[in-house]
C-alpha positions in Angstrom: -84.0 121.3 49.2 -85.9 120.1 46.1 -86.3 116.4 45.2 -83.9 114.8 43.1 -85.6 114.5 39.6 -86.4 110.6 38.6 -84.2 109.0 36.5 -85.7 107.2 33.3 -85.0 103.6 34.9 -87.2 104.9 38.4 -89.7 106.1 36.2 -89.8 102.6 33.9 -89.8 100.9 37.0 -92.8 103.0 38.3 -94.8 102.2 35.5 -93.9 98.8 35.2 -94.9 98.2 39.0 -98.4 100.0 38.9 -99.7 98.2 35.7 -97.5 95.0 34.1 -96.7 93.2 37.2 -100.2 93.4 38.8 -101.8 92.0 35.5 -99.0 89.4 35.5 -99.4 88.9 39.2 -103.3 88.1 38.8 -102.7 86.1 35.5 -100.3 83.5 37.4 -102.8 83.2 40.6 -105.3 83.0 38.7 -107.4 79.5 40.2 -108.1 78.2 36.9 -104.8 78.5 35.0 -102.4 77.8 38.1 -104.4 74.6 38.2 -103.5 73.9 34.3 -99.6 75.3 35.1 -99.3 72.8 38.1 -101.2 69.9 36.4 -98.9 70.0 33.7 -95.8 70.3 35.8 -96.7 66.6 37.4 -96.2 65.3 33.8 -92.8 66.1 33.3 -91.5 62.3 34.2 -93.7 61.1 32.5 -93.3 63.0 29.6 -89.4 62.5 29.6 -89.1 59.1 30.1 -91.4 58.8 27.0 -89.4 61.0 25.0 -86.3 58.8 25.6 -88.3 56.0 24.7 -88.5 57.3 21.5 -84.3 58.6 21.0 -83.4 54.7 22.1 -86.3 53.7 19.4 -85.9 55.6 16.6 -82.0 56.1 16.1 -81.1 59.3 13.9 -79.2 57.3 11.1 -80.3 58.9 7.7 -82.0 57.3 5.1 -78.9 57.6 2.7 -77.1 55.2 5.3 -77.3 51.7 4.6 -73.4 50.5 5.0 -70.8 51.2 7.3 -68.0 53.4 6.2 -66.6 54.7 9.4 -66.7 54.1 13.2 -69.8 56.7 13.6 -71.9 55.1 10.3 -71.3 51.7 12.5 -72.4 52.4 15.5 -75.5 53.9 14.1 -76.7 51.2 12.2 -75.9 48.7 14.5 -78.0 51.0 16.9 -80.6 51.2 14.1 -80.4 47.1 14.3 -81.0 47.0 17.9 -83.8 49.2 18.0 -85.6 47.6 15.3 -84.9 43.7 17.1 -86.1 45.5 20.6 -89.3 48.3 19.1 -91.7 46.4 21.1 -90.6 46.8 24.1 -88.7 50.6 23.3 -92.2 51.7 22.0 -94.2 50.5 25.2 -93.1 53.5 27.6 -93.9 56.3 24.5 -97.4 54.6 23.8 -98.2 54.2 27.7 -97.0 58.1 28.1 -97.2 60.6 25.3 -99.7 58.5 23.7 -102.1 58.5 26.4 -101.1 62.3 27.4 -104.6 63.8 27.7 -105.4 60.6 30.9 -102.5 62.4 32.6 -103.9 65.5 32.0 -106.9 64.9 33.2 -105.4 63.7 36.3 -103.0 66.4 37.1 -105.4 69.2 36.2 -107.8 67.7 38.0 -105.9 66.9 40.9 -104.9 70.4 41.5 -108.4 72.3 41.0 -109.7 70.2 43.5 -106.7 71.2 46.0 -107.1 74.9 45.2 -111.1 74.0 46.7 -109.4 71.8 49.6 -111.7 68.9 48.4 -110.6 65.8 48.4 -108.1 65.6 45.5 -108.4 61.9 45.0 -111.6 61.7 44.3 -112.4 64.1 42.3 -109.3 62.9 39.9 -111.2 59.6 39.3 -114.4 61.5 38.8 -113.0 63.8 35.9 -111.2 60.5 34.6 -114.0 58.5 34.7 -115.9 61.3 33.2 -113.0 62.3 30.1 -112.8 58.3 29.0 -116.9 58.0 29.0 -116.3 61.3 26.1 -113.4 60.5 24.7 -115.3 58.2 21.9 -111.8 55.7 23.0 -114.4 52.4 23.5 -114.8 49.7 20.8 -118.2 49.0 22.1 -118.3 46.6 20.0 -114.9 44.7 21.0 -114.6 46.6 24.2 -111.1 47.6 23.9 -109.9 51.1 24.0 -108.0 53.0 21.0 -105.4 54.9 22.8 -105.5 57.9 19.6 -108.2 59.4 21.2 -106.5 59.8 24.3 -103.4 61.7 22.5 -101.9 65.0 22.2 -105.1 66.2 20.1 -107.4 65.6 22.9 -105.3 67.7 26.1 -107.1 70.4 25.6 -110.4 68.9 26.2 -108.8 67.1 29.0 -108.3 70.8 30.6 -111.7 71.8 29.8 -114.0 68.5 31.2 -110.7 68.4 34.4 -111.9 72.2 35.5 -115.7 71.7 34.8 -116.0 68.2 36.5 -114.5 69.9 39.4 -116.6 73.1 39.5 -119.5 71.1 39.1 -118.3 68.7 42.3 -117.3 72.0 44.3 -121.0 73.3 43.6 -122.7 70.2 44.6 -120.6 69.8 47.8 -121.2 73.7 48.7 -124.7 73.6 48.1 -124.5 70.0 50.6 -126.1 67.8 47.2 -124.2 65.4 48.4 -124.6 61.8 50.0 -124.1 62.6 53.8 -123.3 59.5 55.9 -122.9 59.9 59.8 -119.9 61.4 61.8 -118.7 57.9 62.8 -117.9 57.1 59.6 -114.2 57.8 58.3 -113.3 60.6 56.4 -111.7 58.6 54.1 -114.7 56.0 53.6 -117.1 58.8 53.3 -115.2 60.8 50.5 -116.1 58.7 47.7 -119.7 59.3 48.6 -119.8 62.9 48.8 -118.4 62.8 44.6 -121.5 60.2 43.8 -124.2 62.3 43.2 -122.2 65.2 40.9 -119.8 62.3 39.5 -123.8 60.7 38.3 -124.6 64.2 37.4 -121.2 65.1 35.4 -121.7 62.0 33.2 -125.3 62.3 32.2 -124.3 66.0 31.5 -121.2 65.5 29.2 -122.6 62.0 27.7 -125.8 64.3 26.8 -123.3 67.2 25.7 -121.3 64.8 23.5 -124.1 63.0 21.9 -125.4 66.7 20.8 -122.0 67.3 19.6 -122.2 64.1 17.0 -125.3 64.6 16.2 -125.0 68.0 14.8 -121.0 68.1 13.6 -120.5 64.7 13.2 -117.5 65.0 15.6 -117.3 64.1 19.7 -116.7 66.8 22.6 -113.2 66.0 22.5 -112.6 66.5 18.7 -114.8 69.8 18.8 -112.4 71.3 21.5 -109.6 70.6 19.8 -110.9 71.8 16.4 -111.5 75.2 18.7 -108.1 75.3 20.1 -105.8 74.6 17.3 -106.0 78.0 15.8 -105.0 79.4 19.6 -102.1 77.1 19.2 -101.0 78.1 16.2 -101.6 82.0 16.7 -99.6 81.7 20.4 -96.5 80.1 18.3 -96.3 82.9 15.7 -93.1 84.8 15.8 -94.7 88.2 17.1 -96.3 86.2 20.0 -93.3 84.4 20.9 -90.7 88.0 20.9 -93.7 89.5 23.2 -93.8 86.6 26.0 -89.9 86.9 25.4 -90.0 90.3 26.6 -92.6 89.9 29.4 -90.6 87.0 30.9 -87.3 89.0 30.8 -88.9 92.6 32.5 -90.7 90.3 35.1 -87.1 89.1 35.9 -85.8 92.3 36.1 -88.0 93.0 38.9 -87.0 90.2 40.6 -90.1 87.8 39.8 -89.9 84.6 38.3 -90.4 85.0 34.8 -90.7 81.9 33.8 -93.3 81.2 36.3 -95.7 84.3 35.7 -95.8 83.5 32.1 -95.9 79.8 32.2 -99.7 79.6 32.9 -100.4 80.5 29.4 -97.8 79.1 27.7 -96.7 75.7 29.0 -100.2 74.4 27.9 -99.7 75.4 24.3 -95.9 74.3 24.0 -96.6 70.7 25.9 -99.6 70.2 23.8 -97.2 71.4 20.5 -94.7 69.2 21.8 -96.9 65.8 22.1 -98.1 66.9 18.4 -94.4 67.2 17.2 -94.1 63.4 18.9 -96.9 61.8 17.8 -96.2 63.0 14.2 -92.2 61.9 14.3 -93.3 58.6 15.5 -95.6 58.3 12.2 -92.5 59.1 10.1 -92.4 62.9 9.6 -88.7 64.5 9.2 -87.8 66.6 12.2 -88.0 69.6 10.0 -91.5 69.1 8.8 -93.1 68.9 12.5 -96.3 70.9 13.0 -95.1 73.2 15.7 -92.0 75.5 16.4 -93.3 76.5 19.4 -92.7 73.1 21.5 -91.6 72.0 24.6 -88.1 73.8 26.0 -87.6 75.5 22.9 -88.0 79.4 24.3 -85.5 78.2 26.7 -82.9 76.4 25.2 -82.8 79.4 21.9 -83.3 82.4 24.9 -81.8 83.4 27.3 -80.4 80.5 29.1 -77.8 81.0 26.1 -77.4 84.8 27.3 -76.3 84.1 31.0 -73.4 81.3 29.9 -72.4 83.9 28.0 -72.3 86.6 30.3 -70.4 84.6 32.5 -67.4 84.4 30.1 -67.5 88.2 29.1 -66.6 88.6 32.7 -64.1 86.0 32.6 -62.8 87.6 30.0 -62.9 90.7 30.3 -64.0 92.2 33.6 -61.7 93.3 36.5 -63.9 93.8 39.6 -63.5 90.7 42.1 -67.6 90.7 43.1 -68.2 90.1 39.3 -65.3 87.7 38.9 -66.4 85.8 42.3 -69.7 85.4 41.2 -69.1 84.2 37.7 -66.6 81.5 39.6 -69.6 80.3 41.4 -72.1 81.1 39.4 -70.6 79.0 35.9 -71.1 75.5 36.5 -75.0 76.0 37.8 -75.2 78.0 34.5 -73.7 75.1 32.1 -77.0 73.0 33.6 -79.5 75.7 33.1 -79.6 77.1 36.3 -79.2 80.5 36.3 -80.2 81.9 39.9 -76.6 82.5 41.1 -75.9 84.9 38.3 -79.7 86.5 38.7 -79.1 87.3 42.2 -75.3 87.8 42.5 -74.4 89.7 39.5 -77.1 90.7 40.0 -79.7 91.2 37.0 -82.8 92.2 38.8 -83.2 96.0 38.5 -79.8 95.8 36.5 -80.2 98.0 33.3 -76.9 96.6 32.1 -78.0 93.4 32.0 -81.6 93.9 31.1 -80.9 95.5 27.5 -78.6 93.1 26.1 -80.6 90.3 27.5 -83.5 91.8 25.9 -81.6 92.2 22.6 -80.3 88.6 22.9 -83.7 86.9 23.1 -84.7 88.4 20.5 -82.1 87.5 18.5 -81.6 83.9 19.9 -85.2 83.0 19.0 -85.4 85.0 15.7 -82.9 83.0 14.4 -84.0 79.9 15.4 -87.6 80.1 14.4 -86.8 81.6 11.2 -84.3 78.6 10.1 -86.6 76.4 11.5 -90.1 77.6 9.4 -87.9 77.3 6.6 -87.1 73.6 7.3 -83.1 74.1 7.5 -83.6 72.8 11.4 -85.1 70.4 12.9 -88.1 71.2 15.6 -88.6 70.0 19.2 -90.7 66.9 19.9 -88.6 65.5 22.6 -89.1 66.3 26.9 -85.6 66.2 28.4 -84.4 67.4 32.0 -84.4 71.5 32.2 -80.7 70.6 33.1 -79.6 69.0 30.3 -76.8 71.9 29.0 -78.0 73.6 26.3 -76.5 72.2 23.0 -77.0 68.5 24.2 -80.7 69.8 24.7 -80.6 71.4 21.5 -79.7 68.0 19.5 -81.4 65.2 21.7 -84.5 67.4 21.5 -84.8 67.5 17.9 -81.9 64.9 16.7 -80.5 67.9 14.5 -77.1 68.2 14.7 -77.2 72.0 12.9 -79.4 72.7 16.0 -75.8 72.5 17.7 -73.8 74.7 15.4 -76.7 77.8 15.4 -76.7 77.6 19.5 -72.8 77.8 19.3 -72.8 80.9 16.6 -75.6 82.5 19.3 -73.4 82.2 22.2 -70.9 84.3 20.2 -72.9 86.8 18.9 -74.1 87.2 22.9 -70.6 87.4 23.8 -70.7 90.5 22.0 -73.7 91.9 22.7 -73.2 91.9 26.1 -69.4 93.2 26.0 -70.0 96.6 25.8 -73.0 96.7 28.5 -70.9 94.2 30.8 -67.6 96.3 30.6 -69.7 99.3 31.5 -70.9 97.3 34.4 -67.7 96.3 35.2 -66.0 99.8 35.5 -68.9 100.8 37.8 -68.7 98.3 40.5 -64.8 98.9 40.1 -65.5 102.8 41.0 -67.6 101.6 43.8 -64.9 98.8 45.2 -62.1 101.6 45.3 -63.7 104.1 47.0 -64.6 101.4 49.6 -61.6 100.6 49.5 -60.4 104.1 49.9 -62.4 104.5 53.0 -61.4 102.3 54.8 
């Protein structure tokens, strides 16, 4: 008997598993940029608790508000009044977090490049610290105090850079043994610091050499030359082309069953934290929500993508499906989904390798992230500048992140036009799995 001939979904899938997920695969292992990935992922606290900082600081009330004329008007000014008798102290977790970003940078990065090495991870932290600040052009030398702008949003990127080279350069010296040896007796943890001495000396004559060339000849520091590099990557990566293509990789890695988010968040989550601290910093100085630099910032793939798509999903079979695996799993599978967790409907529905789900969803995001983007580079919504929880549901996430209340009403007019997108593919779906549960059914 001859073969049965491939279906167009084996044959996608074929292709998909010789050449995409590799690449992906390699990209997301990668020493370098997993290091970047998981140093940015130690932030996230840090970065929330300063972006709260800044909601209880700066109240939303709009400049055409300056007397009470209803309950809401009231409670926002006398918020307003609050915040203004208490900025001090609000301000002091933003300035102390988002304002000195690229130190925690430089620690997490840092931290984790020397783990992938299995060096001691402690060390080399201070080393690349010690190293960033004697760059950063941050000293008054003639006060000695330290001007926390230069440790800002501008400067992550350089943060990355000097993080990954400090610890190549320690990893070298300690594989080649230029290192200060002292005997077996002593305690590992005594004779750590000395084996970062001689590259930490090395590192800082190298980069203060490097950074002095750097003024010299473009009048800027190391810092402010990376940055001036990086800022066009920034702003290419958060074009709308860019954006739909990471939207697509991230939803076919899914369908295969591999953490989307994860494979393409080695890449991106640099750019959209950096965009984000950007959008902060500027806020902060008194630039509308609307008029941020970046669109591309923070949670906003996520909360305009497809965690809109799988809420919805879950009430088209509410709604309209008939089978009882879809209509158990959307009963267990619903109130994980409201917080942005969406791995009960992933694996139960299931969507991996699930051509039902994998079309609309791809439709969707594009959609979902067209619209937003668009409204939002024409200044009709406000853009992201605040971290929140990933759980925060999504129209809460929507307004607290960029204190737009129209932010709200275009996620709601999404879920509906999801709702519809998916109805045809989920009924389809649906009649299947009925098929299937009656002629189980049947036999036995």
């Amino acid at each position: 008997m001859s073969e049965p001939k491939a279906s167009f979904m084996d044959k996608f899938q074929s292709v998909m598993e010789k050449t995409i997920v590799p690449v992906g695969m390699k990209i997301s292992n990668q020493r370098h940029l997993a290091a970047i990935r998981d140093g940015m992922t130690v932030m996230i606290p840090v970065t929330v608790i300063g972006g709260l900082a800044i909601l209880l600081a700066m109240p939303p009330v709009p400049a055409t508000v300056t007397a009470g004329s209803n309950f809401f008007f009231d409670l926002l000014l006398a918020w307003k009044a609050w915040a203004t008798a208490n900025a001090g102290v609000l301000m002091l977790p933003y300035y102390l977090s988002i304002g000195i970003i690229s130190l925690y940078v430089v620690m997490g990065v840092s931290y984790r490049m020397a783990k992938t090495y299995e060096m001691d991870p402690i060390n080399n932290m201070i080393s690349a610290l010690f190293v960033f600040l004697c760059v950063s052009n941050s000293v008054d030398l003639a006060t000695g105090s330290i001007t926390i702008s230069k440790l800002g949003a501008n400067y992550m990127f350089a943060a990355m850079v000097i993080s990954l080279l400090v610890v190549e350069i320690n990893h070298f010296f300690i594989k080649k043994n230029i290192i200060i040896k002292m005997p077996d007796t002593v305690p590992q943890n005594v004779a750590a610091p000395f084996n970062v001495m001689l590259p930490m000396a090395f590192n800082v004559i190298l980069f203060l050499v490097l950074n002095t060339v750097c003024n010299n000849v473009t009048g800027k520091g190391l810092t402010d030359l990376v940055f001036t590099i990086f800022q066009p990557l920034m702003r290419a990566t958060g074009s709308l082309p860019s954006i739909l293509l990471i939207n697509i990789l991230m939803t076919t890695f899914w369908f295969f069953g591999i953490h989307g988010a994860n494979m393409v968040s080695v890449v991106v989550s640099p750019i959209t934290t950096a965009a984000l601290a950007v959008n902060l910093e500027a806020y902060t100085a008194g630039t509308p929500s609307n008029e941020l630099p970046y669109i591309f910032a923070g949670a906003v793939n996520s909360v305009f993508g497809n965690w809109i798509t799988y809420t919805a999903m879950l009430v088209v079979i509410f709604t309209l499906c008939k089978s009882s695996q879809l209509k158990t799993v959307a009963k267990v599978a619903i109130v994980p989904s409201c917080f942005n967790i969406n791995e009960p409907s992933i694996f139960g529905i299931p969507t991996v390798l699930n051509v039902y789900t994998y079309v609309p969803m791809l439709i969707c995001s594009m959609i979902n992230f067209s619209s937003y983007y668009l409204l939002a580079s024409a200044g009709v919504l406000g853009r992201f500048f605040v971290t929140l929880p990933f759980t925060v549901p999504g129209p809460l996430a929507a307004f607290l992140a960029t204190m737009d209340v129209k932010t709200v009403l275009l996620w709601a007019v999404l879920f509906v036009v999801d709702y519809f997108i998916l109805m045809p593919f989920i009924r389809t779906y649906d009649k299947q799995i009925l098929a299937q549960e009656a002629k189980e059914a049947q036999e036995v």
